[in-house]
C-alpha positions as CSV (number, residue, x, y, z in Angstrom):
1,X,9.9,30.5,6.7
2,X,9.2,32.4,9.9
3,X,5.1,31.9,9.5
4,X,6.4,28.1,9.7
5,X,9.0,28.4,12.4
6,X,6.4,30.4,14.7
7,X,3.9,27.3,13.9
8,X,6.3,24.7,14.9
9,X,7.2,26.5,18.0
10,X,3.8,26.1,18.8
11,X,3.3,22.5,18.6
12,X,4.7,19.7,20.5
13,X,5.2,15.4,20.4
14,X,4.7,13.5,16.9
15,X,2.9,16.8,15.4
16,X,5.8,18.8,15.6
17,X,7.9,16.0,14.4
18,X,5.4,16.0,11.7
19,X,5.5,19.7,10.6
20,X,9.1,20.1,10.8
21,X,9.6,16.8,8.3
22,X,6.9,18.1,5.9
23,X,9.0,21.4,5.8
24,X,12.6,20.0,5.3
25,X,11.5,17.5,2.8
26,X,9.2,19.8,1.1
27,X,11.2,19.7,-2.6
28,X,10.6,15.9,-2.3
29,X,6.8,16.0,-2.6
30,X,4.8,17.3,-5.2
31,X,1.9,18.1,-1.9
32,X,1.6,17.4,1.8
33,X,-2.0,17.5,3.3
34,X,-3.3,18.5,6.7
35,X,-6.1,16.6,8.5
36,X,-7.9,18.3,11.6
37,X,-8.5,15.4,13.8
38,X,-10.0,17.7,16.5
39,X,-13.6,16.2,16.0
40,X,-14.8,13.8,13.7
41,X,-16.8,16.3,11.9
42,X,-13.4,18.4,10.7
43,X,-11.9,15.0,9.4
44,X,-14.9,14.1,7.2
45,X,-14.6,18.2,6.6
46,X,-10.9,17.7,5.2
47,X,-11.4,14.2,3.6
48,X,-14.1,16.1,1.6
49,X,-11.5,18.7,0.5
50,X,-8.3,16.8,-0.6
51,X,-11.2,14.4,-2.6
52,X,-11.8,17.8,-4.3
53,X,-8.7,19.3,-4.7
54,X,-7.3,16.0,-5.8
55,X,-10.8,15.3,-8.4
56,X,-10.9,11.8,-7.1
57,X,-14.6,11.9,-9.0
58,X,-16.3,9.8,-6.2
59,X,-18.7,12.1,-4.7
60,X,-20.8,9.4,-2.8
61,X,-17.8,8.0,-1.0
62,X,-15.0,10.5,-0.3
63,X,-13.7,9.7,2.6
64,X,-13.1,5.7,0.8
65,X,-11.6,7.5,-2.2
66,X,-9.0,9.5,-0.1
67,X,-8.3,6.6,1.8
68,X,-7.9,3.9,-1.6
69,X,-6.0,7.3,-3.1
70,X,-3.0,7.4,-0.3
71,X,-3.3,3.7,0.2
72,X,-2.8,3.3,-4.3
73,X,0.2,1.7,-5.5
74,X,3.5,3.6,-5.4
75,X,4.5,5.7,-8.9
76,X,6.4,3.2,-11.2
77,X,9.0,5.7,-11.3
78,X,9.3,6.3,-7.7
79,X,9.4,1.9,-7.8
80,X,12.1,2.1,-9.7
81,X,14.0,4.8,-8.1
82,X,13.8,2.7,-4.6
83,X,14.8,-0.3,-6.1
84,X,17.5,1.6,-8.1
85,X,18.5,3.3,-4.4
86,X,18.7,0.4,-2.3
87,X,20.6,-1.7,-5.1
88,X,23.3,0.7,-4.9
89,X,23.1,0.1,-9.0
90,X,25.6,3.1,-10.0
91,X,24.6,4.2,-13.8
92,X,22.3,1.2,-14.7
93,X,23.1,0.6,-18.6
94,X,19.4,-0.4,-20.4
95,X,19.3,-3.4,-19.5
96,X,19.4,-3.6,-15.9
97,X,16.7,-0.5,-16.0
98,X,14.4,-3.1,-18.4
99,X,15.1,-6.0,-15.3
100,X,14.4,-3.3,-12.4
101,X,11.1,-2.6,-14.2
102,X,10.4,-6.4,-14.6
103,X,11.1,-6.7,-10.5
104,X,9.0,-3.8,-9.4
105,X,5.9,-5.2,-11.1
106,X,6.6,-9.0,-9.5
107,X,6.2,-7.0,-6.8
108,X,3.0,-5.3,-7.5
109,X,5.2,-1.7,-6.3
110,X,5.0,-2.5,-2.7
111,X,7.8,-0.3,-1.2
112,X,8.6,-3.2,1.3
113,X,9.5,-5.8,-0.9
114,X,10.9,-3.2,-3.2
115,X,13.5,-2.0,-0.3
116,X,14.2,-5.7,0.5
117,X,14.8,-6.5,-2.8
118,X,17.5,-4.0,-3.1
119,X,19.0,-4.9,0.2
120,X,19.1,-8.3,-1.4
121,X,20.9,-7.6,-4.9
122,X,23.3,-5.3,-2.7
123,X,24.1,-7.8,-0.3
124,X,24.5,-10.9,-2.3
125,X,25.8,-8.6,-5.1
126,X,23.9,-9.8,-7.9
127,X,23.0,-8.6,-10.7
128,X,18.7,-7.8,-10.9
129,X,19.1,-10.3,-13.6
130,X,19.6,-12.9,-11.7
131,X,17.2,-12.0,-8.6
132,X,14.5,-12.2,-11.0
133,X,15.5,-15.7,-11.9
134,X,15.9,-16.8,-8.4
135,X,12.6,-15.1,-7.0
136,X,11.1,-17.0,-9.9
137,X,12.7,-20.4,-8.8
138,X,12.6,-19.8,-5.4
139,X,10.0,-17.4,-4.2
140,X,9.2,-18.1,-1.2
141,X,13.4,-18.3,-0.1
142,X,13.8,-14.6,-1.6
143,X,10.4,-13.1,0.5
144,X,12.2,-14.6,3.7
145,X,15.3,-12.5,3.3
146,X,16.2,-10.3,6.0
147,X,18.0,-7.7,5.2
148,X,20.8,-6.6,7.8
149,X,21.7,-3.0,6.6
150,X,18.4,-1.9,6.4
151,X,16.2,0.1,8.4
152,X,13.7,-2.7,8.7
153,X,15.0,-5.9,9.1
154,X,12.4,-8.3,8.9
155,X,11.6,-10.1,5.8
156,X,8.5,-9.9,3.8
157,X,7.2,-12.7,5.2
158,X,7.7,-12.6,8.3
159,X,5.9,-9.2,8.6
160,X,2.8,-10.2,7.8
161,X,2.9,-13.6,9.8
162,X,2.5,-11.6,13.1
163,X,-0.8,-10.0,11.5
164,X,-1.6,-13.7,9.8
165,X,-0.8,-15.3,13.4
166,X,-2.7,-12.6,15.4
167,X,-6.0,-12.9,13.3
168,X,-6.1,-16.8,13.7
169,X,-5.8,-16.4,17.3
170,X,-9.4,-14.0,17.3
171,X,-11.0,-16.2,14.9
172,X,-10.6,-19.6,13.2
173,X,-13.5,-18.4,10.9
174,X,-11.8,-15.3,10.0
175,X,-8.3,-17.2,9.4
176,X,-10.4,-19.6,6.9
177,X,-11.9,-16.7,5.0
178,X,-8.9,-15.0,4.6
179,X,-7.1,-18.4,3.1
180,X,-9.9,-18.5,0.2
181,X,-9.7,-15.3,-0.5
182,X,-5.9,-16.0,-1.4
183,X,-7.2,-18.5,-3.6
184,X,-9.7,-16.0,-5.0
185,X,-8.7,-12.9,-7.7
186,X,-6.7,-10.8,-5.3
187,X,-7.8,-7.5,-6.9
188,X,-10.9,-7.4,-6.4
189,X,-13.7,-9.9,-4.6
190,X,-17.4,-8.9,-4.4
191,X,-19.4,-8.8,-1.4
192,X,-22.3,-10.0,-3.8
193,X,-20.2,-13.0,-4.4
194,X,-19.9,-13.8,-0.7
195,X,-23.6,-12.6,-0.1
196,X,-24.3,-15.6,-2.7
197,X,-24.0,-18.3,-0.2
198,X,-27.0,-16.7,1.3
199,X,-29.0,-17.4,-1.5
200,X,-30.8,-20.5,-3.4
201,X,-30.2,-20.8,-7.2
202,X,-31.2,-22.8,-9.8
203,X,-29.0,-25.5,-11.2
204,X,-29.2,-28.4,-13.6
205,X,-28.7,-31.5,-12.8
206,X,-27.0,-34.0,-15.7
207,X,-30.2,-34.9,-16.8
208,X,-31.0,-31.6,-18.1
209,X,-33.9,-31.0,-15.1
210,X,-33.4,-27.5,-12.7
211,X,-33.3,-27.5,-9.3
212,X,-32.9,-24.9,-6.4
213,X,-30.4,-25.5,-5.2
214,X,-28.4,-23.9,-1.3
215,X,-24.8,-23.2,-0.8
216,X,-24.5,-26.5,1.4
217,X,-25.7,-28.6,-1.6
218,X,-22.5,-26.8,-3.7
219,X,-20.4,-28.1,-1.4
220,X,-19.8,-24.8,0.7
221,X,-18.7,-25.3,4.3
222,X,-21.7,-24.6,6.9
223,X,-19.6,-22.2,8.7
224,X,-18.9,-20.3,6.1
225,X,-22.4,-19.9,5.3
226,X,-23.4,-18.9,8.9
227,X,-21.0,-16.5,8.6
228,X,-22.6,-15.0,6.1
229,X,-25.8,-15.2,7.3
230,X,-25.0,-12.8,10.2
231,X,-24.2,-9.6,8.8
232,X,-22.8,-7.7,11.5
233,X,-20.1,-10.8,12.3
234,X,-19.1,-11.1,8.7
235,X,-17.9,-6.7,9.0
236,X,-16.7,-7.6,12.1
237,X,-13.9,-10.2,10.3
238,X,-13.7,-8.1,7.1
239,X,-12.8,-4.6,9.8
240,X,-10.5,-7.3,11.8
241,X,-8.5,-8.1,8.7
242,X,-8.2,-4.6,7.5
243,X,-6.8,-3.0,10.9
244,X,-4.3,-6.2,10.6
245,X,-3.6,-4.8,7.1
246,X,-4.5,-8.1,5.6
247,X,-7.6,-7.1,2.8
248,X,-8.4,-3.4,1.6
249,X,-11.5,-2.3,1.3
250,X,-13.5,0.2,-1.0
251,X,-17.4,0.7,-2.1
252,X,-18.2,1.2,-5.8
253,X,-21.7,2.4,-7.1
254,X,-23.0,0.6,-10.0
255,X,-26.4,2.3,-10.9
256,X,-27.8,2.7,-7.9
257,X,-26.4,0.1,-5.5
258,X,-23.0,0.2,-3.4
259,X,-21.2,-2.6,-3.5
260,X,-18.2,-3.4,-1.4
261,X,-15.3,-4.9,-2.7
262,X,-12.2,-6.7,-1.0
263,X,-8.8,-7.0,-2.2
264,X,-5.2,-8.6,-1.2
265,X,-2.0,-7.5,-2.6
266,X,-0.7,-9.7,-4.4
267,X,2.3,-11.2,-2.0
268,X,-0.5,-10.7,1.0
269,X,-2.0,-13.5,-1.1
270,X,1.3,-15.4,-2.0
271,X,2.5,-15.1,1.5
272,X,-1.1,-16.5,2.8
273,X,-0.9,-19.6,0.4
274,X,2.7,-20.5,1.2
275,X,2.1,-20.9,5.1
276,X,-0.4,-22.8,5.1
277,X,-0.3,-27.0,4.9
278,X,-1.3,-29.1,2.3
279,X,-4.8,-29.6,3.9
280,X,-5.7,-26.0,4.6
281,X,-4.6,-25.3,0.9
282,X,-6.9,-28.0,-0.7
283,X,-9.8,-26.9,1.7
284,X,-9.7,-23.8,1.0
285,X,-8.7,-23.9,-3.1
286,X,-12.2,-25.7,-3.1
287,X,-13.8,-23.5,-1.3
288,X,-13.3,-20.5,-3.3
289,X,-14.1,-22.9,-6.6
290,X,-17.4,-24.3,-4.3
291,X,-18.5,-20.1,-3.9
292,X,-17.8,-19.1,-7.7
293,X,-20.0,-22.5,-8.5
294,X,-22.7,-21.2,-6.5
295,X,-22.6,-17.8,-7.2
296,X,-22.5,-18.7,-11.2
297,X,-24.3,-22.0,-11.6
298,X,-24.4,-22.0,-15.7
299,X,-20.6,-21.1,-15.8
300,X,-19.8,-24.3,-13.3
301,X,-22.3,-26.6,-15.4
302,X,-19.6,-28.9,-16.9
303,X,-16.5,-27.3,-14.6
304,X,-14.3,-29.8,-12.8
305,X,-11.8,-29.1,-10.8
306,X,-9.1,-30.9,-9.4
307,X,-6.7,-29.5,-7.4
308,X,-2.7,-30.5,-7.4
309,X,-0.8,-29.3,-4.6
């Protein structure tokens, strides 16, 4: 206790805030980790270590594994426990434990929505019961609650609209990206699929004949393609959208190849389908079907789609 006291003593600002937090919550965590930030070389140093310590198994990527490993969703139990918390559910009988595990999955264990929710049940003093029947019915009502007695008052929605706002305002392109991917499996979109539009590809036509065939000719919009055509301005969107928080990103190695893959959680994607209009929805549910049709001609063959909004 001294070593430590000495050690804060020493430090000043947000890093002794820091160290004196990790040493009075200590019994709450099962670890707490240290980064040296004093060059870039001692970061990838300690990134390397807690992806050892931690046998995160990725060797040719630890820095992305210790990133994906703090950024992984919250312990069910710990879910729960927030939920349970912010509630104020005194001695849940089995029943309201089986609906408070129901509500932290609809909410894919995001410890936002999680407090919110909570906030919600206490303030409106419902049972979970009947949260989950409301979110159900009325999704988009329940993710614009603002809670007054919490910490954070801002809804769920209306967090992410300043990132949603602030990325349309650097780049239409970007904006319209990040709408198809909402439209797209949120857990996990290939860079190979968006590389796709890049590439010609045999199709058959309905008279049995193949034919190469581009992106354009799929129906895939023109700037979409030169988007992807340019390399260094499609990272540029994909780094935009992750410092707004909007997509995560991770590389996995199959055989010999990286490949990078995107994802949205899950109300990211809800909350980025809701705000947009009619039009934007429709353009950009068909875009994501016009990219899978490229990228997988023979599954598309006798696909049709057509879109109800």
């Amino acid at each position: 206790m001294l070593e430590m006291y000495s050690l804060i003593r020493r430090t000043e600002g947000k890093t002794q805030l820091a160290l004196m937090f990790a040493f009075q919550e200590r019994s709450k965590y099962s670890g707490v980790f240290f980064f040296d930030a004093d060059s870039e070389t001692t970061l990838h140093e300690d990134f390397a270590r807690i992806h050892d310590d931690l046998d995160l198994g990725c060797p040719k990527d630890k820095v992305g594994a210790v990133k994906r490993w703090f950024d992984s969703e919250d312990d069910p139990q710990e879910s729960k426990s927030l939920l349970i918390s912010r509630a104020g559910l005194i001695n849940p009988n089995e029943k309201e434990l089986r609906d408070v595990d129901i509500i932290v999955e609809a909410l894919s264990h995001l410890p936002l929505a999680i407090e919110q929710a909570g906030a919600f049940i206490r303030a409106r003093k419902c049972s979970p019961a009947t949260y989950i029947r409301q979110f159900e019915s009325q999704r988009e009502r329940i993710l614009k609650f603002s809670p007054k007695l919490s910490s954070y008052n801002k809804s769920v929605i209306t967090t992410w609209e300043v990132s949603f706002k602030r990325l349309e305002a650097d780049s239409s392109i970007a904006a319209k990206l990040l709408l198809i991917f909402c439209f797209l499996d949120s857990k996990r979109i290939s860079e190979e699929l968006m590389n796709g539009v890049t590439e010609t590809v045999l199709k058959m036509d309905e008279a049995g004949n193949e034919n190469e065939t581009i992106a354009e000719d799929n129906g895939v919009n023109a700037d979409l393609v030169d988007l992807m055509m340019n390399p260094d301005d499609f990272d540029a969107t994909i780094e935009r959208m992750v410092a707004l928080s909007l997509v995560r990103e991770h590389t996995e190695t199959v055989g010999e190849q990286d490949t990078r893959i995107f994802s949205l959680h899950p109300l990211v994607a809800y909350c980025g389908r809701s705000r947009a209009g009619q039009m934007q929805k429709k353009e950009a549910a068909e875009q994501a079907i016009c990219l899978l049709s490229h990228a997988f001609p023979e599954w598309s063959r006798d696909f049709r789609y057509n879109p109800v909004f």
